[in-house]
C-alpha positions in Angstrom: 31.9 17.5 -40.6 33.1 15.0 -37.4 31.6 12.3 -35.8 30.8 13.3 -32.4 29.5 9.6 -31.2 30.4 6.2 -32.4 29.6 3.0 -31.0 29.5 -0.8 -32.2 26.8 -2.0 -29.2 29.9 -2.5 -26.7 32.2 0.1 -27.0 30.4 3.7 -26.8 32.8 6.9 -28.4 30.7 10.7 -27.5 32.8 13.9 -27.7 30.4 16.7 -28.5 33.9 18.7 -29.7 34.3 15.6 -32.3 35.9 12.3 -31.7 39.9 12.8 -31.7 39.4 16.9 -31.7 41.6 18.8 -29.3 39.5 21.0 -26.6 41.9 23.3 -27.6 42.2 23.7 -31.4 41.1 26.2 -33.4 37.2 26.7 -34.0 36.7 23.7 -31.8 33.4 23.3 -29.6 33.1 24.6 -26.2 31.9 22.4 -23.5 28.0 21.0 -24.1 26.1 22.6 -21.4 23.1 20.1 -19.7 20.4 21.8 -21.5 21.6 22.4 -24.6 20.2 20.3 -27.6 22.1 19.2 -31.0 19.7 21.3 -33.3 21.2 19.9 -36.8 23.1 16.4 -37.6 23.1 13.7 -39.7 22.6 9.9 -38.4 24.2 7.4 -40.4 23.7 3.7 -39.5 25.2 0.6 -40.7 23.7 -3.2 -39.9 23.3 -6.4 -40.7 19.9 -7.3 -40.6 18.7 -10.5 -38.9 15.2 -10.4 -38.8 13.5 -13.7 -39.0 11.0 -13.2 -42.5 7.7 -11.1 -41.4 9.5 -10.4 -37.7 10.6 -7.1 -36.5 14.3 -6.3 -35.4 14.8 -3.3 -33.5 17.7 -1.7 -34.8 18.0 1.2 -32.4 16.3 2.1 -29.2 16.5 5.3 -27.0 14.3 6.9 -24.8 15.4 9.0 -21.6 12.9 10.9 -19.7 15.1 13.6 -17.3 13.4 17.3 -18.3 11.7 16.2 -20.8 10.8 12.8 -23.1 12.5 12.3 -26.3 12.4 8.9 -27.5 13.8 7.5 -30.8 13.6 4.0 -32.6 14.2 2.3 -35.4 12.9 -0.8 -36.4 
């Protein structure tokens, strides 16, 4: 397993490869090509939550709409 995107809200990390894997090693990940999909993962999230008592904090937003819509949030 490698983390292929990292982030902490300012500084955004995405290598589909893996982050820190050389284009070049053994077994590595070709290139992602525009229409291809990540068909298996694992998200893992960590947060400190500071939602006011009976508010809502949204944790994560994402929504694009080239091709097709895919939208995911977490509240």
């Amino acid at each position: 397993m490698s983390w292929i995107a990292l982030t902490d809200g300012a500084h955004p990390v995405f290598n589909i490869r893996g982050i820190g894997v050389d284009p070049g090693a053994p077994g590595a990940r070709g290139p992602m090509q525009d229409d291809e999909l990540l068909p298996v993962g694992t998200m893992m999230l960590e947060f400190r939550s500071m939602a006011a008592e009976g508010g809502e904090q949204v944790i994560l937003a994402y929504r694009r709409h080239r091709d097709w819509t895919r939208e995911l949030r977490l509240a």
